[in-house]
Steps between C-alpha positions, in 0.01 A plus 500: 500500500771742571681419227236551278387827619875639503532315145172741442645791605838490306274459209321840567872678558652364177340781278607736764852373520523497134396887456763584777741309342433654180487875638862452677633361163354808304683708789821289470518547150442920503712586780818231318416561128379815431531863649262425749756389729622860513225549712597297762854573483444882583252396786776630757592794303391859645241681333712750363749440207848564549817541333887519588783650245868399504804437251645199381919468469451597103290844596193429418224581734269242609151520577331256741132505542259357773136450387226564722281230622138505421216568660424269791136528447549304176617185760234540734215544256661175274522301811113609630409401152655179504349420862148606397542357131269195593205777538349590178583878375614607883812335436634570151447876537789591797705161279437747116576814722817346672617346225476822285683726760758231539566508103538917456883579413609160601665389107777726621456536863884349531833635643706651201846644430584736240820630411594774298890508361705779302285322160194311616248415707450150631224294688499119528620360114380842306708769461458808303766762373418839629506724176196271443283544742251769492273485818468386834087443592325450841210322434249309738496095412137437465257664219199441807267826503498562934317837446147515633204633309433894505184487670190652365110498510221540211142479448364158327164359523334747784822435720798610600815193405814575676789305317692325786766176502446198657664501862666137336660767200569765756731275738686292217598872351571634792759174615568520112642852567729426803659217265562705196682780701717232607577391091650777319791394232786687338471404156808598232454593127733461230557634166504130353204425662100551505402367837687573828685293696425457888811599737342459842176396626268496826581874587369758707480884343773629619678236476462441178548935496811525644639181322385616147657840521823362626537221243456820254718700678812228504413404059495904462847555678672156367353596145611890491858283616529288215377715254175288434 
């Protein structure tokens, strides 16, 4: 008898323990495979970017960046969503929400070191000659649209309609927000090329400010140098 009803039981868990088994290997596989795991990595970072400057043996000067993290509210909401997710519609909202905070600037929320020498500029395997590049950009990393509707009334059908948000829309912009100011990216343009190039990701405004106008300021002074 016992063993039948435990037998039972295990039966009703499998479908359970497959799911969970199934969410942990989608996890598994975003945090190890994919940028996703940048996430994670910056968990212990502060919310502000950072950046240090020095110079290597040869004279170039070296920059080292330190992304900030995101925002913590896009762990708590995934988690909440992920603990409710077995309740119909309650669940997957905070889990979309989460999930969509967690994701804002995070492609290039990574630690990154530039260097600029007497004839180019240098980050990871790309490097650039300076007489070719034509513009430094600080952009934000995500194309999502945090502004909230200009409010206004009009007449229709006898009545007054007030255009308003849901309060759903209202709080995922609002956490949206707090994530993108934490996702700016220094971008670089070359003659040679159409698109730009990221240099640096997962910044804060100044930050990304201060670290923009003295990358310019150290290719304008090596350049006028060299003659380039």
């Amino acid at each position: 008898m016992d063993a039948g009803i435990f037998a039972m039981g295990a039966f009703a868990l499998f479908p359970l323990a497959v799911l969970l088994f199934g969410i942990g290997a989608v996890i598994w596989f975003a945090v190890k495979r994919t940028w996703w795991g940048n996430v994670f990595a910056t968990r212990g970072n502060p919310d502000t970017a950072s950046f240090t400057r020095s110079l290597a043996t040869d004279g170039a000067a070296v920059y080292q960046t330190t992304p900030a993290r995101t925002s913590k509210v896009g762990f708590v909401l995934a988690i909440i969503g992920l603990l409710l997710m077995f309740i119909p519609i309650i669940g997957i909202i905070p889990l979309l929400i989460g999930v969509v905070v967690l994701s804002i600037g995070s492609r290039h929320r990574a630690p990154a070191t530039i260097t600029v020498s007497e004839t180019s500029l240098g980050t990871g395997a790309n490097r650039w000659n300076l007489a070719d590049i034509t513009a430094l950009n600080i952009r934000t990393d995500s194309d999502l649209n945090t502004s909230d509707p200009t409010p206004y009334a009009r007449w229709e059908n006898g009545q007054w309609t007030i255009n308003s948000q849901s309060t759903t829309v209202m709080f995922s912009k609002a956490f949206n927000r707090r994530a993108v100011e934490r996702s700016y990216v220094i971008s670089l343009k070359t003659r040679q090329e159409s698109g730009e190039t990221v240099l640096a990701g997962g910044l804060t405004p100044a930050t990304a400010e201060a670290l923009c106008n003295d990358l310019l300021e150290e290719i304008s002074r090596r350049g006028a140098a060299t003659g380039a």
